[in-house]
N, C-alpha and C positions, 0 to 999 in steps of 0.2 A: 354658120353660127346660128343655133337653135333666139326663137325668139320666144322671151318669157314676157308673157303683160303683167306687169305686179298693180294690182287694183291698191288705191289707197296709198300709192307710192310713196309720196311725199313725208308721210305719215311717221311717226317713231320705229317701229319697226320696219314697216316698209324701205324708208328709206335709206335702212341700216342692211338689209337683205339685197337693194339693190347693186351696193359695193361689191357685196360678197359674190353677186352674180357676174359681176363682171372680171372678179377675182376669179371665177371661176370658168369665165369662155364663155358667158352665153349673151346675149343680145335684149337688155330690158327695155320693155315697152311700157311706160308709166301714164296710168287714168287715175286722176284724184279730182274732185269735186273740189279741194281747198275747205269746205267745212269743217275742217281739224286736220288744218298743215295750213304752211303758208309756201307762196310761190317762191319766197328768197331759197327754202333748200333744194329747188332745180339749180339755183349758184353754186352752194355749198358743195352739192354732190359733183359737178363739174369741176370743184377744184380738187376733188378726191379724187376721181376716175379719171379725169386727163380730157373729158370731151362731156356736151350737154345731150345727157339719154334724150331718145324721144320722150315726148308727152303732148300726153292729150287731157284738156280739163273738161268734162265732163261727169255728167249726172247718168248713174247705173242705172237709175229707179226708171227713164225717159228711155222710151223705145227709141224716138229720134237720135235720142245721144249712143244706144248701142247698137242700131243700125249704120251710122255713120263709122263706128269705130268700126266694125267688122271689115267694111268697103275699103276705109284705110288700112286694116292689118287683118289681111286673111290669111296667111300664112302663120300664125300664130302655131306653138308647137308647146308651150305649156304655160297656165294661168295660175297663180299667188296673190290668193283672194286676201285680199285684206280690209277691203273698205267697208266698212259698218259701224254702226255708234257704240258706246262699249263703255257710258259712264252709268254703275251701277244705278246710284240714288235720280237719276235721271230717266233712265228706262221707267223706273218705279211711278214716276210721277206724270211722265209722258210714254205710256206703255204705246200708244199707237202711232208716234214717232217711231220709236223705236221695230215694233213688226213691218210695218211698211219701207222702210227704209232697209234694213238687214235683210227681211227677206225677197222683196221686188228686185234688190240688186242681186241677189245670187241667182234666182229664179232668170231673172231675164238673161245675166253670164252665161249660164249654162247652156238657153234656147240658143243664146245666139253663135255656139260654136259646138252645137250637138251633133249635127254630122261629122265634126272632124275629128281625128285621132288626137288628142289633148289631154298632156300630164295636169291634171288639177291638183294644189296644194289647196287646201283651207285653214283658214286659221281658226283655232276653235280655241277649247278654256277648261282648265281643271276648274273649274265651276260647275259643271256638270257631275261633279262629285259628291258636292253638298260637303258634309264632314262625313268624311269615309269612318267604317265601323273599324278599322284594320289599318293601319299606316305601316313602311310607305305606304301610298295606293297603287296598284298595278292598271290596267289598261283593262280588266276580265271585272274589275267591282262593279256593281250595279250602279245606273246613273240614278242622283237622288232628285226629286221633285226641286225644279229651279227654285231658287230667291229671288228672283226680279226676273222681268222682264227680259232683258238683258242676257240673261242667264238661259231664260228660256229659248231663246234665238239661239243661243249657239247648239242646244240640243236639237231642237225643231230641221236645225240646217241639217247636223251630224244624219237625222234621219233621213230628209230628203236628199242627200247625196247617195245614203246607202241603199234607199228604192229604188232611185236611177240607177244606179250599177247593177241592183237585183231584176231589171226588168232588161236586160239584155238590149232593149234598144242604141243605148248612145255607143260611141267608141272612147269615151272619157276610162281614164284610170282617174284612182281620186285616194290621197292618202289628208288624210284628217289631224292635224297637229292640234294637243293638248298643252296649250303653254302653261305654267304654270306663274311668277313674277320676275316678268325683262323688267333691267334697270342697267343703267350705265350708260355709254356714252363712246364716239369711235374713237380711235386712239390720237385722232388729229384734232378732236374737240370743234372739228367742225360739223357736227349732227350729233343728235341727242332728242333726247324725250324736251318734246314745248307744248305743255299742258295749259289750254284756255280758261284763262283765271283762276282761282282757288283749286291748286293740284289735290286731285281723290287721291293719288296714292301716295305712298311713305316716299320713298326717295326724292320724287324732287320738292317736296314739303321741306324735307330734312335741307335740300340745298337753298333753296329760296330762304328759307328761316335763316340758314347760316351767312346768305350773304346780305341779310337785312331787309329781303323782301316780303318777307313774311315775320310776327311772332312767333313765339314759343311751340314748339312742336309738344299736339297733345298724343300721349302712349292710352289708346282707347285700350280699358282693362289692365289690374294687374293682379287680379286673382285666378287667371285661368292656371289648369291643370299641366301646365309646364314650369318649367324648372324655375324662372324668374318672375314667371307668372304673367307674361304678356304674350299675345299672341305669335302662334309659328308660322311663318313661309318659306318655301323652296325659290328663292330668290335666283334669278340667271340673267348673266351679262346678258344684252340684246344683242354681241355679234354670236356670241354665241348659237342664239335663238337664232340667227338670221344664219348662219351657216347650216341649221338641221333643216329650213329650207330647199336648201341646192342638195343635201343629205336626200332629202325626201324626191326632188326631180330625179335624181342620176338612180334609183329605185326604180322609178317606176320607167325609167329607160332600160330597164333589164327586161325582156321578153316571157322571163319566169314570173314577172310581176303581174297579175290581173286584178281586177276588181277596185275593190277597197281595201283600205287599212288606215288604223289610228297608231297612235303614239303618244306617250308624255316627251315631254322637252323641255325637262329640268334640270337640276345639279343628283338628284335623290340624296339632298339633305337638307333640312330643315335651319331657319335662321331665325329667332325672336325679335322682334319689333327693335329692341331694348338691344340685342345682340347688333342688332345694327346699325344702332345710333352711335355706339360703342367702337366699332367697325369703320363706321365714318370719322369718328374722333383722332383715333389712331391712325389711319391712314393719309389722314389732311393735315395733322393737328391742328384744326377748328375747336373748337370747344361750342357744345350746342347748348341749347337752352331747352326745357323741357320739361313739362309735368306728366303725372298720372292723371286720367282723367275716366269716366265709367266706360264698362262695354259699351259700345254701339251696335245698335239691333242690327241684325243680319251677318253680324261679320261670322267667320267661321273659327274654333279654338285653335287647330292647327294642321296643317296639312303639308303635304311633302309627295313627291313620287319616286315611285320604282321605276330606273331608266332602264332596268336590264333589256326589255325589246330593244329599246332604239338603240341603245349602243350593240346589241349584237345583229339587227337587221338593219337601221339604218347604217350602221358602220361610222358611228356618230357619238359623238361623248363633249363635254363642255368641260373649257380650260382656263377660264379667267375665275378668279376666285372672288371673293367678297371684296376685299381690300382693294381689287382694282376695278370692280364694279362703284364701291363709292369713290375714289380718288380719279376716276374718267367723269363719274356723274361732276364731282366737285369742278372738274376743269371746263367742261363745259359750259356750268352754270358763271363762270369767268367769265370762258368767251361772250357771250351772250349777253352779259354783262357790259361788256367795252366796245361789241361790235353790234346794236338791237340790229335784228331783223325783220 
């Protein structure tokens, strides 16, 4: 049984891709710091999976801490990077949080299993986009000058993984996911997105607001150049997301596979702010609260991608739709609700 480290385990995604791997035969080895996860969903995940994954809480950034993990797991056979800071307006304001931290841990991942044969996933970001000239956006458009900090990390990585590959020294394969927006929740409502204090992103705004934890959800913009006039995202369940993970391993376990390669890992269609507030309503019958309120700088009009690579190389497509992306998120923010963690 292949051993996978998933950096940042614990984490919303992470911890949503490590079911998937074990749904799928492989063996997860989890390293998270705990600075955005908590220890209770090593629990959670153990009542999903039937047994407690390994884990190791440690800091990337500390050669101590990734010398010690190597010594514990050198047999290690593929890594799903995920741990880095990833809150926009915070990057912006603590830029050097943010480089030191995103990059000291990729940089030292990679030293410390560069002699060995290693599928590398990364998690990267249609951020890198900026607002594409052309929508969908394919994987071939130009990457546009980051908006944060933040932003800037995930392009800065995308590059130093693809020098390492171009410099023939390592034996790493390294395929590069473009997520585009995971939202939802596992189908047992035991893991989901648990956002530290005032959630950045829309969905679980929308669920905290609706179970009383928050006020009125504000709709930033409603003059842009779409239909309703609030801004568009290509919205995707998180198992979703977490299954073009093991999509992207069993890839680059094909022999034909070298190098590098990227990917979007989306639905390749776009959802309005307002479309999914809507979406939520219907699917919960909650009734939300909500205003217009102005654009907020930096955000982007609307963006969406072309999945046609992944679904015809990864062999990979997304099947949970909107409706069960907020009605998972909804159940969730229940559980969590009646059982803190």
């Amino acid at each position: 049984m292949s051993k996978i480290l998933v950096t940042g385990g614990l984490g919303f995604i992470g911890s949503h891709t490590v079911v998937e791997l074990v749904r799928a035969g492989y063996e997860p080895v989890i390293a998270d710091d705990l600075s955005n996860s908590q220890l209770a969903i090593l629990d959670q995940l153990t009542k999903i999976i039937g047994y407690k994954p390994i884990f190791y809480q440690l800091d990337l950034t500390l050669d101590a801490d990734i010398q010690s993990l190597v010594l514990a797991e050198p047999d290690i056979e593929g890594i799903i990077h995920f741990a880095a800071f990833k809150a926009v307006g915070e990057s912006v304001a603590h830029p050097m949080k943010y480089y030191r931290n995103n990059f000291y841990s990729l940089i030292n991942l990679l030293d410390a299993y560069y002699a060995k044969p290693v599928n590398f996933v990364f998690s990267s970001s249609c951020t890198v986009y900026g607002q594409p000239a052309k929508l969908p956006v394919t994987e071939d458009a130009p990457v546009q000058p980051a908006q944060s900090p933040y932003g800037n990390t995930k392009q800065v990585a995308e590059e130093i993984l693809k020098d390492m590959i171009a410099s023939g020294g390592s034996k790493y394969k390294v395929v590069a996911l473009r997520y585009f927006n995971p939202v939802g929740a596992h189908e047992s409502a035991l893991i989901g997105e648990l956002p530290i204090g005032v959630p950045q992103n829309l969905v679980p705004f929308i669920t905290q607001s609706a179970i009383g934890k928050r006020g009125p959800i504000t709709v930033y913009g409603s003059d842009y150049n779409t239909p309703d006039g609030s801004a568009i995202r290509d919205y995707i369940h998180v198992v979703d997301l977490a299954k073009a993970h093991v999509a992207a391993l069993k890839l680059m376990e094909k022999e034909t596979f070298t190098g590098y390669d990227v990917f979007n890992i989306g639905t390749g269609k776009g959802s309005s702010v307002l479309e999914v507030i809507h979406a939520f309503e219907s699917s919960t019958s909650v009734k939300l609260n909500y205003n217009i309120g102005p654009r907020r700088a930096g955000d982007v009009e609307q963006v969406w991608g072309d999945v046609t690579k992944s679904t015809e190389k990864l062999g990979w497509k997304t099947e949970l739709d909107i409706d069960v992306m907020m009605s998972s998120a909804w159940e969730w923010e229940k559980y969590i609700a009646q059982n803190p963690l």
